[in-house]
C-alpha positions in Angstrom: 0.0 0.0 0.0 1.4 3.3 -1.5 1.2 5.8 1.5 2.9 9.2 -0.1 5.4 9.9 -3.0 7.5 12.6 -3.3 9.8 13.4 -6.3 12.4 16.6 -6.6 14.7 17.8 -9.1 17.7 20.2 -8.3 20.1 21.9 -11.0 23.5 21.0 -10.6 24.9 24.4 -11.7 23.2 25.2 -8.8 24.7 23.3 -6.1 27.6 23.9 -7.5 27.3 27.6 -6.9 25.3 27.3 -3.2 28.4 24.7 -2.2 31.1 27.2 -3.8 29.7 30.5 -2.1 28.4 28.8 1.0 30.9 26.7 1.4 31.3 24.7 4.9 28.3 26.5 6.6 25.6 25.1 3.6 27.2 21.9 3.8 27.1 21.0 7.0 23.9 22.6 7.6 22.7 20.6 4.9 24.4 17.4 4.9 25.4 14.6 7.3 28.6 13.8 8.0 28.8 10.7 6.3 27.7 12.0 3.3 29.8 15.1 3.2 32.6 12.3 3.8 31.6 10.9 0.3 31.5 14.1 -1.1 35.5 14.7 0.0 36.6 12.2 -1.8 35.2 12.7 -5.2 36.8 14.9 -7.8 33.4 16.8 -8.6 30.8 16.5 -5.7 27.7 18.8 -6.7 26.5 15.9 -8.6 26.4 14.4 -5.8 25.4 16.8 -3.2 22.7 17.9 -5.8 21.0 14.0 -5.8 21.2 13.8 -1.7 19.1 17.1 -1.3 16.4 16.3 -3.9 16.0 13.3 -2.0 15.5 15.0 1.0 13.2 17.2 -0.6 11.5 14.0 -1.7 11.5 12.1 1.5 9.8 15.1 3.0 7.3 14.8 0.2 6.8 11.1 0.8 6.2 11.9 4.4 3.7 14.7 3.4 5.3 17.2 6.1 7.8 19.1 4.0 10.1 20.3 6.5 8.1 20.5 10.0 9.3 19.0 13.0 13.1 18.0 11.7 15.7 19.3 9.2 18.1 17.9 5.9 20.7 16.7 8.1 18.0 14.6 10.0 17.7 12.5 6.9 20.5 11.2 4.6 21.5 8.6 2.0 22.9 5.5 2.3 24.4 3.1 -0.2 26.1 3.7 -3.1 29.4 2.0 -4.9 27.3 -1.4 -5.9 25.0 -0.8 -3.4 21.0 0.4 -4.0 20.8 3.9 -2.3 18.5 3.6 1.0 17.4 6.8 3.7 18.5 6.8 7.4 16.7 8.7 9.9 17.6 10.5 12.9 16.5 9.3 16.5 14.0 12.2 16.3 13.0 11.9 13.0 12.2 8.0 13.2 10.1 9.0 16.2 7.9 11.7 14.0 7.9 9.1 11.1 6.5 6.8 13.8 3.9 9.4 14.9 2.8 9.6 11.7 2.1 6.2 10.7 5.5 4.8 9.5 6.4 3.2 6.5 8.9 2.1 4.8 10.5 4.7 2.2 12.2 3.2 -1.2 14.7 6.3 -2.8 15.5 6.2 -6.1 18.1 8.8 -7.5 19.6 9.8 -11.0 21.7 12.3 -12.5 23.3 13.5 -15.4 25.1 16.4 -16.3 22.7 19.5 -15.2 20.2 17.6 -13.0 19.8 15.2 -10.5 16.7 13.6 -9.5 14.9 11.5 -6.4 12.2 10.0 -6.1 10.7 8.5 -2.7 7.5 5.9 -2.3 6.6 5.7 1.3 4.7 2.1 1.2 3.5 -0.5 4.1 3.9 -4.1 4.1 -0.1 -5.3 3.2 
């Protein structure tokens, strides 16, 4: 049972610019550390910081809250190097998704040269 979708596209231009004139302070207001520890070690990371916030945005979608009651670095993405990509919560965050019915949240992401994309189903076992 399908309980929200969210889907979000982000220019990479962009996060190239916001992670270039922000710098430190929009990343780690942003990001978790494991994934700006990802993002060190890649050669051009606003690919990949642009597909970690439109899921994010997604997630928040999927959860139908938006951004009430927890922030982006509450939520971050898993996998990656032959691994699907998965979310993982906060303490506080799994409690709200608890409050608000739970689920389990499949994240897909994509992106090519000027946009990345995610898409989040929130879902329940039938």
């Amino acid at each position: 049972m399908i309980l929200g979708h969210g889907i979000d596209i982000v220019e990479v231009a962009r996060m190239r610019r916001a992670t270039g004139r922000h710098g430190g302070a929009f990343i780690t207001r942003v990001f978790a550390p494991g994934e700006i520890a990802r993002a060190a070690s890649l050669k051009e990371p606003a690919a990949f910081y642009a597909a970690r916030f439109a899921a994010k945005e997604a997630f928040a979608k999927a959860l139908g809250t938006g951004f009430h009651g927890f922030g982006p670095k509450d939520v971050w993405v898993t996998g990656g190097q032959g691994e699907s990509p998965a979310l993982a919560f906060s303490e506080p965050l799994q409690s709200l998704i608890a409050e608000k019915g739970g689920g389990i949240f499949i994240l897909s992401l994509s992106h090519e040269k000027k946009f990345a994309v995610a898409s989040v189903i929130r879902t329940r076992k039938i």
